[in-house]
N, C-alpha and C positions, 0 to 999 in steps of 0.2 A: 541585847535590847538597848544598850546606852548607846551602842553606834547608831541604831534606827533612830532614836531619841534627840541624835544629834544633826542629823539629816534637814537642811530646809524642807525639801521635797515630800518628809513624810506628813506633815502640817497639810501639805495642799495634795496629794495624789494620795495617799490611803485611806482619808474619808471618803475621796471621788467613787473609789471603788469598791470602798463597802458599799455607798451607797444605790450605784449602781446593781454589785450585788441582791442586795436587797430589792431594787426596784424589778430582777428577774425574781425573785421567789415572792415578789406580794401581789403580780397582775398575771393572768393571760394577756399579754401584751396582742394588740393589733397588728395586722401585717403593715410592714414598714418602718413600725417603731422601735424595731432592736436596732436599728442602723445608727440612730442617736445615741441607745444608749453606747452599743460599740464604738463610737464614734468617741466617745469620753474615756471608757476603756483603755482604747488604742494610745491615746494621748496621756492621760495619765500613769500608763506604763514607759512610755517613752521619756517623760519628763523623768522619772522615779530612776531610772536606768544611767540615766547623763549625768545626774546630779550624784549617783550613788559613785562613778566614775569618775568626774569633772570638779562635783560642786564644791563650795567651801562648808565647812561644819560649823557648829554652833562652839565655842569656849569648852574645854573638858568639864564636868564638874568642879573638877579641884576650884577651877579659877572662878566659878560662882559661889566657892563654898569659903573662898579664902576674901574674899573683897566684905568688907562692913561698912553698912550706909549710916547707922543708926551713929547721931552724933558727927555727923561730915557735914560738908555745906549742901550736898545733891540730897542729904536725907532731909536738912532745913528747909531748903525750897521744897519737896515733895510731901511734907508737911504743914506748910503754908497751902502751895495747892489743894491738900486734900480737906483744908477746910473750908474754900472756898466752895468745894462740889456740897461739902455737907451741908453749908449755908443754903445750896438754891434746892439741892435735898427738901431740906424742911421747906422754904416757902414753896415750891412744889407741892408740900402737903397740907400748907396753912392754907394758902389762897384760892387752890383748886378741889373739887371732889376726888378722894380715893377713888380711885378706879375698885381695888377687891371688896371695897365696904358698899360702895355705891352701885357702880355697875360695872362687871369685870368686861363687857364684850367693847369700854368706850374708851378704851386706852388710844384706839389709833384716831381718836378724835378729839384735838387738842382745842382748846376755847383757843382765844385772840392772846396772846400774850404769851401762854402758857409755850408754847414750840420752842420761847427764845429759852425758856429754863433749861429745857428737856436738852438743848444745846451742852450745857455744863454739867444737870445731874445726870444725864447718859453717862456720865465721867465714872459713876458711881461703882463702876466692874473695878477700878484702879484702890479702893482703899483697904480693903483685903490684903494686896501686895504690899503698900507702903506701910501696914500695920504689920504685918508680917517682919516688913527688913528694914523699917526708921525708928521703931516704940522698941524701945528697953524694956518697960513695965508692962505688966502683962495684963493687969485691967485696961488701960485707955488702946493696948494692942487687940485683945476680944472685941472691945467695944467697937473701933473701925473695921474688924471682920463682921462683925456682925451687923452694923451696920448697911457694909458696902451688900449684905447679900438679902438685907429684910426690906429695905425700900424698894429692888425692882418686885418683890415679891406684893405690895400695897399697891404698884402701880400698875402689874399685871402683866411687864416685860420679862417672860421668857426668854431672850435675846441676853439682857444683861445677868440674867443668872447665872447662863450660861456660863458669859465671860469670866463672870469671878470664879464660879466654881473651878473652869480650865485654869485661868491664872494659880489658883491658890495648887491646883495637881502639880503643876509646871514647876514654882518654887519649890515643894516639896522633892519634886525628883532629882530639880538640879542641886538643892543645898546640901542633899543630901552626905553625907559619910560613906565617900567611893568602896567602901569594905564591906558596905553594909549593902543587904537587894534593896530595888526600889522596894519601898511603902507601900504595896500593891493593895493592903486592906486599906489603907487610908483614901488614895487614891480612887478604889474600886466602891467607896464610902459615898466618896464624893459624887461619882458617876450614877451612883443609885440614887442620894437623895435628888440630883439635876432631873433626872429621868422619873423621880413622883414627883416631884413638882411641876414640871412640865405637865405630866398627864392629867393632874388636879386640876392645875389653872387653864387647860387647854380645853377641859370638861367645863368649867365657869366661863371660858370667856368666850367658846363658839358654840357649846351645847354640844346634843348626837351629834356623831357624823353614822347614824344610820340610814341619812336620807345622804348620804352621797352613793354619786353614780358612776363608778367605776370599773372596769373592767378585774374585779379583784380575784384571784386565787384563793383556793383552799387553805394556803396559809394565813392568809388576811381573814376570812370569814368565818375560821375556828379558833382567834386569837379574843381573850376580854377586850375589853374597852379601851384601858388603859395601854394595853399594849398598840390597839391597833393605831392609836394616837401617833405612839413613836413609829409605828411603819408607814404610815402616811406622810407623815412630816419626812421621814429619813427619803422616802421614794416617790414625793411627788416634785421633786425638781426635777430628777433624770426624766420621770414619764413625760413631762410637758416638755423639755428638750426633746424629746424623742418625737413628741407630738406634733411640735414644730417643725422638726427637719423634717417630717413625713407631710406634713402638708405646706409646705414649701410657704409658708407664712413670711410673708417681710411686712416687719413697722420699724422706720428709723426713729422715731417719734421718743419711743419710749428709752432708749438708749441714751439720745439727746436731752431728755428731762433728767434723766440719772446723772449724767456730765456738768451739766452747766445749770447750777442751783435755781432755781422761780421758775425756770422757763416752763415748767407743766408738769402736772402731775403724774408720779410716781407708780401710782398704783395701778396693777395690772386689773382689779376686779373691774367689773361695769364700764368694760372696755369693748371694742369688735375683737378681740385675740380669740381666735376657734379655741379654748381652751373645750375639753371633756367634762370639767364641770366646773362652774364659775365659781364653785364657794373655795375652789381647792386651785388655788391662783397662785402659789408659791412657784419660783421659778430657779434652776440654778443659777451664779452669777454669772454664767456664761450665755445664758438667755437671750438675753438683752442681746449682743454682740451676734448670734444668731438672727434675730431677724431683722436686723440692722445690714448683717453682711454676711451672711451666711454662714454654712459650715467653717471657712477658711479665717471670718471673724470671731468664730467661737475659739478656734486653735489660736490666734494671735492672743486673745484677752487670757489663755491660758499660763502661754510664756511670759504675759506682761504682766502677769499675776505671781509667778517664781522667780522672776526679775526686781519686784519689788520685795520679797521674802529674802532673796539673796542681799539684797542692799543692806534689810536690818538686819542680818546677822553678824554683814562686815562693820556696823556700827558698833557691837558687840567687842568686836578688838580692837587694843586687847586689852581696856581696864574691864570691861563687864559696867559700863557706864548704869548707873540707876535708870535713866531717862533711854537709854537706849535697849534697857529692858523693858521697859514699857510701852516702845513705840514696838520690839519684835513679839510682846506678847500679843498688841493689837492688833497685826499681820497675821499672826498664826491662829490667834482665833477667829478672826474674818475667812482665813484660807481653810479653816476645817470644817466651815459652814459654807465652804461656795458651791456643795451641792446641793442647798436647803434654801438659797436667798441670795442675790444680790449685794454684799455690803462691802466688796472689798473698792471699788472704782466710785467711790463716793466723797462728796465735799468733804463729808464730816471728818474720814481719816484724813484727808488732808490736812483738814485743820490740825486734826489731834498729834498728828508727825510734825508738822508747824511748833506747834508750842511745845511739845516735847523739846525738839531744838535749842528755842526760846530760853526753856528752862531751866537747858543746860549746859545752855552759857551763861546766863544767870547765875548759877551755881558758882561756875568757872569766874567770874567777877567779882562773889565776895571773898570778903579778908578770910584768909586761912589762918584759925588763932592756933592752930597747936600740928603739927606734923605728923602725928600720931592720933588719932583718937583713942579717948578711954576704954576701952576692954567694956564692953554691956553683956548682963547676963543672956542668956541663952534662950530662947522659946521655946516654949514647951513644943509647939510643933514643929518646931526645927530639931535636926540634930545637932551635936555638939558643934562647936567652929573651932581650929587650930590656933595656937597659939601666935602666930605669922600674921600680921595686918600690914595692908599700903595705905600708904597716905593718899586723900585727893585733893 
């Protein structure tokens, strides 16, 4: 498992193909539609095959278990930063209405002002991490877990739960004590509470989806409620790829709004897209590149998608940079969602790989007062750390 672990490829092609799986056990799919989903299939196996052969691996554990941030200059910047997200955090919550208290289905509707916040407190999947591996003390360490995971929760982004929940798995597995298995109950912890909150807030913020119209199988319509939440979500990107490539749909439109920031809007609902049902508008991030340019554009934005995961991983070596663990966690939970949504070919990660950079040369510019930092006790959700430290 720690070799699969250490894989770029397994981030972006093993969710492709659960997912895909999934989308054959939750439809009687239409004729013509399995062509899509095979079409992501074929690719995603391919990519998983080169990379398992070819590609570069992520750091052993040892060397994420032996690096300490807490007390370095990249753990001071990373905690300057994470106060800054916390700051527009709260005015996020002072200035505007809660979303879960007010109205959970008004999250994707930001007043005037509010979108520039949502710029920096999106940031808010990152403070989990930096509490995790920059706090010594284990209250103000809870407190930015806790934090980074209750505000998307007020705001009604299942998206950033997500992040933090995958990040805080991520840390656990790699810091881990090579002697010991992974944390599977922690982990498998983590993965249960992501997937009832999800079903909760996805019940508040869109209502039934007993009036959607879909082609669904006997495993879809003998599943509760909660469940079929997650197979819709999990299987309505592959189906609308699949829907797409069967009905030979081209809009370069929406592709071009995704690329180059104002130019138009984003959203696929209450658009002409022949989607099967208009409430169920999720796409995977391959989408886009589909009916832009078809089959042959969906397989490019593929590779240009494990091209961009290979990048952050070589940033990784070989200190195990702080900033360059947070610009690979950002990639890899973008790439384990790109059968669910759009977000890896977006401004924002640019930006957020941008200042990452920034801030790691920033790091790299202040005075280094001591060669050594002090030995910090241990967290409790970490395991032990060796007695071996490098200087940054």
């Amino acid at each position: 498992m720690n070799g699969w672990l250490r894989l770029p490829s397994t981030y972006l092609c093993l969710p492709l193909l659960l997912a895909s799986g999934v989308t054959l056990l939750t439809y009687d799919l239409p004729p013509g539609y399995g062509q899509g989903i095979l079409l992501l299939v074929m690719a995603a196996a391919a990519i998983l095959a080169v990379d398992v052969v070819l590609g570069p691996c992520l750091p052993a554990p040892e060397r994420f278990r032996e690096r300490r941030y807490a007390g370095t200059r990249e753990g001071f910047v990373a905690l300057a930063f994470a106060a800054v997200v916390i700051v527009f955090c709260l005015l996020d919550l002072a200035l505007y209405p809660i979303p879960l208290i007010v109205d959970p289905s008004s999250y994707a509707t930001l007043e005037p002002g509010r979108e520039h916040l949502r710029h920096i407190s999106d940031m808010c999947w990152t403070l989990p991490v930096i509490g995790l591996l920059c706090v010594r003390q284990p209250l103000p360490r809870h407190l930015l877990i806790a934090f980074g995971l209750i505000f998307p929760v007020l705001v009604v982004d299942r998206n950033r739960i997500f992040a933090g929940l995958f990040s805080i798995a991520f840390v656990l597995a790699f810091r881990r004590d090579v002697a010991k298995p992974l944390p599977w109950k922690a982990i498998t912890a983590l993965g249960v509470l992501g997937c009832v909150v999800f079903s909760v807030l996805g019940t508040l913020r869109s209502g039934s989806i007993e009036n959607v119209t879909l082609p669904f199988g006997d495993l879809y319509r003998a599943a509760p409620q909660g469940v079929k939440w997650l197979l819709l979500y999990v299987s309505a990107g592959p189906y609308n790829f699949g829907a797409m490539l069967a009905k030979h749909y081209t809009n370069s439109a929406f592709l071009m709004h995704q690329l180059i920031p104002g130019s138009g809007p984003l959203l696929t609902g209450q658009t002409d897209i022949p989607l099967d049902a208009p409430n169920i508008n999720v796409g995977t991030e391959y989408l886009p590149f589909l009916m832009a340019w078809g089959a042959a554009g969906a397989l490019m934005s593929m590779v240009a998608a494990y091209a961009l995961l290979l990048w952050c991983v070589r940033r990784l070596h070989p200190r195990v940079s702080l900033f360059g663990l947070l610009m690979f966690l950002r990639i890899a939970y973008v790439s384990v969602m790109s059968p669910f949504a759009p977000q890896i070919f977006i401004a924002m990660n640019v930006g957020f790989l941008g200042l990452c950079l920034l801030l790691q040369l920033l790091a790299g510019l202040l005075p280094n007062r001591r060669d050594t930092p002090v030995p910090s006790p241990v967290p409790d959700e970490l395991p032990a750390w060796p007695t071996t430290t490098k200087s940054t």
